[in-house]
C-alpha positions in Angstrom: 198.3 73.6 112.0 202.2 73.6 110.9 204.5 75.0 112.6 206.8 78.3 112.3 209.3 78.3 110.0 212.8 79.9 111.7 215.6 80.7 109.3 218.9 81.4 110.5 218.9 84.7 110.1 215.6 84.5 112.3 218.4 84.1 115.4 220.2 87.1 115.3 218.4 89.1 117.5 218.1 86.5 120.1 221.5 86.0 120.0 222.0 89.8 121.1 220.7 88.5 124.4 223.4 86.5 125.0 226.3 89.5 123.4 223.9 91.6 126.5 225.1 89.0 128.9 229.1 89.3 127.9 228.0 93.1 128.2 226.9 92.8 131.2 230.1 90.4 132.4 232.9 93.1 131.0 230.9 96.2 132.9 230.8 94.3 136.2 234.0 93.0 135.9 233.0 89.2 136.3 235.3 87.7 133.9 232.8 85.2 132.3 233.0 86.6 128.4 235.6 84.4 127.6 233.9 81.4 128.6 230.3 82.6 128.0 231.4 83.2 124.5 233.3 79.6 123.9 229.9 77.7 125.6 228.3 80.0 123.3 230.3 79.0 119.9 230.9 74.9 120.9 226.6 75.1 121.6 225.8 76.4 118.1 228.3 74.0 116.3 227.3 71.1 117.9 223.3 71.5 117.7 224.0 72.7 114.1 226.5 69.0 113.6 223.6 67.2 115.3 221.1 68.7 112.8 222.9 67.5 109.8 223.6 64.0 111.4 219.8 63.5 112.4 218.7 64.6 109.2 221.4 61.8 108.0 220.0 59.4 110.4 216.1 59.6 109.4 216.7 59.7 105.6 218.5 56.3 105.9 216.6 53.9 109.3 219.4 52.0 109.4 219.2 49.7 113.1 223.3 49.8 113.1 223.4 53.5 112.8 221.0 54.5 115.2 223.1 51.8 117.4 226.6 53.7 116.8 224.7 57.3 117.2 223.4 55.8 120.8 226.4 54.3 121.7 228.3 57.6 120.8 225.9 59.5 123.0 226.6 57.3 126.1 230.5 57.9 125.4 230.3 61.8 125.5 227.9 61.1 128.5 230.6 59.5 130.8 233.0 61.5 129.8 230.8 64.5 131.2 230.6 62.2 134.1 234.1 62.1 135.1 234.9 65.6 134.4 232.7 66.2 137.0 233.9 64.3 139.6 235.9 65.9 141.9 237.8 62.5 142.9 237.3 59.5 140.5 237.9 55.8 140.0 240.7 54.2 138.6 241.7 53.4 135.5 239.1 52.0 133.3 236.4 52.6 136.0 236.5 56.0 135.9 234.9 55.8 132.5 232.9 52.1 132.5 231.4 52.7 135.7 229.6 55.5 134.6 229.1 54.5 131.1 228.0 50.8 131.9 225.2 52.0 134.6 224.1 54.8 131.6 223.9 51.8 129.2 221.8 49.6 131.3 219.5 52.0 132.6 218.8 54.7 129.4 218.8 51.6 126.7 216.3 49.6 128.9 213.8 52.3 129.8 214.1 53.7 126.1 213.8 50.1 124.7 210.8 49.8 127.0 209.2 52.7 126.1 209.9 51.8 122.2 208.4 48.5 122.5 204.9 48.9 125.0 203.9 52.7 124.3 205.3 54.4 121.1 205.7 51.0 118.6 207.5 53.3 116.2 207.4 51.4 112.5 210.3 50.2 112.8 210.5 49.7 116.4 214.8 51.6 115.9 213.3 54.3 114.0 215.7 57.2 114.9 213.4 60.2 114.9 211.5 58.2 118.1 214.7 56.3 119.3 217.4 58.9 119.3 215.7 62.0 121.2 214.1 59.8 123.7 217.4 58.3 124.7 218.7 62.0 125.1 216.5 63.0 126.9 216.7 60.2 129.6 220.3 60.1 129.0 221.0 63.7 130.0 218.9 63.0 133.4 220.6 60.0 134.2 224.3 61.4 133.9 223.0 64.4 136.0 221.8 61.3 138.6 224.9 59.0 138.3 227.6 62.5 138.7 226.2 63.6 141.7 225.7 60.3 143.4 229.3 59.2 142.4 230.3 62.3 144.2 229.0 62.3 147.3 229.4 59.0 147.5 233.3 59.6 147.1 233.5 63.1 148.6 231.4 61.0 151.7 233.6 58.4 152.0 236.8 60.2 152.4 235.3 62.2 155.2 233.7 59.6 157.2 236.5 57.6 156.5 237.2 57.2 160.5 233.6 56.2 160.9 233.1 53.3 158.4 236.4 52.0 159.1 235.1 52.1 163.3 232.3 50.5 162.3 233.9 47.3 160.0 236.3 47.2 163.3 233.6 46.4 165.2 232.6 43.4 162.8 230.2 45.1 160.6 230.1 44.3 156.4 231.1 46.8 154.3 227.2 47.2 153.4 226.1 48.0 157.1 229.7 50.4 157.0 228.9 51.9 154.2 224.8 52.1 154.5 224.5 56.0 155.5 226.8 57.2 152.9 225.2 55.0 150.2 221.9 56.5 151.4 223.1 60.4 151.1 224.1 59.7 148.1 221.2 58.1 146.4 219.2 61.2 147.8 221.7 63.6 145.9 221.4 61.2 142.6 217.5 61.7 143.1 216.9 64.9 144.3 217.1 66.7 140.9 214.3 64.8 139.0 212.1 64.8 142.3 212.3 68.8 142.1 212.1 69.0 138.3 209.3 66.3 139.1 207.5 69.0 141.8 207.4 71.7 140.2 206.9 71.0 136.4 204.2 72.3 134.7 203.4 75.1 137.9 206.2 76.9 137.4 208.1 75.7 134.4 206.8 74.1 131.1 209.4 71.8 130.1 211.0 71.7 126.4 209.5 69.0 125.0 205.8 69.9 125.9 207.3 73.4 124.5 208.5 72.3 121.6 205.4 70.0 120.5 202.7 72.8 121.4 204.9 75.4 119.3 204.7 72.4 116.7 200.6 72.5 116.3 200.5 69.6 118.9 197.2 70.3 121.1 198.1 71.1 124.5 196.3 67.8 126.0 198.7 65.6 123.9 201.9 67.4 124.6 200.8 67.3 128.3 200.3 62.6 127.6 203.8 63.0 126.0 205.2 64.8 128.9 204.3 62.8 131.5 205.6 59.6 129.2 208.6 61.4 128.7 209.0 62.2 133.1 208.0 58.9 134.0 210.3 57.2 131.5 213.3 59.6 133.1 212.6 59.2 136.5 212.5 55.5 135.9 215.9 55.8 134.0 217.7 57.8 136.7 217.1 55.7 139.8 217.9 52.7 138.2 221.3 54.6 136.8 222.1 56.1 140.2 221.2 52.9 141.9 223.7 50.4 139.9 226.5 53.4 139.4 226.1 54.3 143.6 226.1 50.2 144.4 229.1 49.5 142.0 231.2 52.4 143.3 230.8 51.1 146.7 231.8 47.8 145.9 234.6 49.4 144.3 236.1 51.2 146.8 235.8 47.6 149.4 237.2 44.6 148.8 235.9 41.2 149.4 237.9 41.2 153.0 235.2 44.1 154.0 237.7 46.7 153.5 237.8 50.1 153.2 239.7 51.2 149.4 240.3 54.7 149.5 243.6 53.9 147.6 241.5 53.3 144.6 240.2 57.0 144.3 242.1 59.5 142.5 241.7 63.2 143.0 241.2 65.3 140.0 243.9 68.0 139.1 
């Protein structure tokens, strides 16, 4: 079974969905036109660039440009990190922190998946490579953002308690323990609830997109639980190195507190 063809022109009346939206934004006075409609203009452009660049990317298998399209996904993906942190790291940490962790923990679960389950021909191929780093990638950023900050927000708030407690002779690991913990929960809690309730109340994209594709339901379903396990994997290990390396961070080796080294977004 091939799939169905969509031209462009196929998209028009779906995208009078989202003009209904902006409608519905100008009646009830919510102000949200002007940045539905530049989320709306910056989404088609870029999945329309991304097109032409994959296409690129598959005609030629070339290992280094699949490297610098991988590499140029983790850069956009800290960025996204520190714009949403509401107080951030210094200098280059505000950026390496977050790209570093993303690096180590998307490359080695994607390589890992590459190299056991899919053995793509060659192993870099970028139709395999490239969306399966995405797709852990996204998860992971959502991971390493939140945990990065609660554990900042945390730590300026129960700044009077961790600095009691190394007082009182404690490391800056027993100090900082309870707000590394909350914010390992935050990092994890989204892909533990996407984890819950996939499949019973939501069928995610990819499974979507392969069923829409031909695929038969039973495969999409082996490709989707690949595909969760490999994220799940890829997010705690993200949130665990970017949540541990923030904390060590914002201490010094004297088992002190280094709330001087945040910075508070304008």
């Amino acid at each position: 079974m091939s799939y169905i063809h969509l031209a462009y022109g196929d998209l028009v009346l779906p995208a009078l969905l989202v003009v209904m939206d902006g409608a519905l934004s100008l009646a009830l006075r919510l102000k949200l036109e002007k940045q539905l409609a530049i989320a709306t203009v910056r989404m088609v452009l870029q999945l329309i660039l991304v097109g032409y660049v994959l296409t690129f990317l598959f005609a030629v298998v070339s290992p280094l440009w699949t490297a610098l399209a991988a590499v140029a996904m983790v850069l956009f993906a800290s960025r996204e990190i520190v714009a949403r942190q509401k107080r951030r790291l210094p200098g280059i940490w505000s950026y390496g922190l977050g790209a570093g962790c993303m690096l180590l923990a998307a490359g080695t679960v994607t390589m890992f998946a590459l190299l056991t389950e899919l053995r793509p021909d060659p192993w870099y191929h970028p139709r395999y490579a490239l969306p399966l780093l995405g797709m852990i990638l996204g998860n992971t950023m959502t991971g390493i953002s939140l945990g990065l900050d609660v554990l900042t927000n945390s730590l300026v708030r129960e700044r009077a308690a961790v600095e009691a407690c190394l007082a009182l002779g404690g490391t800056r690991y027993q100090a900082l323990l309870p707000v590394l913990r909350d914010a390992l929960r935050s990092g994890f809690t989204p892909i533990m609830n996407s984890m819950a309730a996939i499949g019973l109340v939501s069928l995610p994209g990819m499974m979507t997109g392969q069923i829409l594709a031909g695929v038969e339901p039973i495969d999409a379903v082996k490709y989707q639980l690949l595909i969760m396990f490999l994220i799940a994997g890829g997010t705690g290990l993200g949130t665990l190195a970017a949540v541990t390396g923030g904390a060590r961070l914002l201490t010094d080796h004297r088992h002190r507190l280094r709330l001087d080294r945040i910075l508070t977004a304008e």
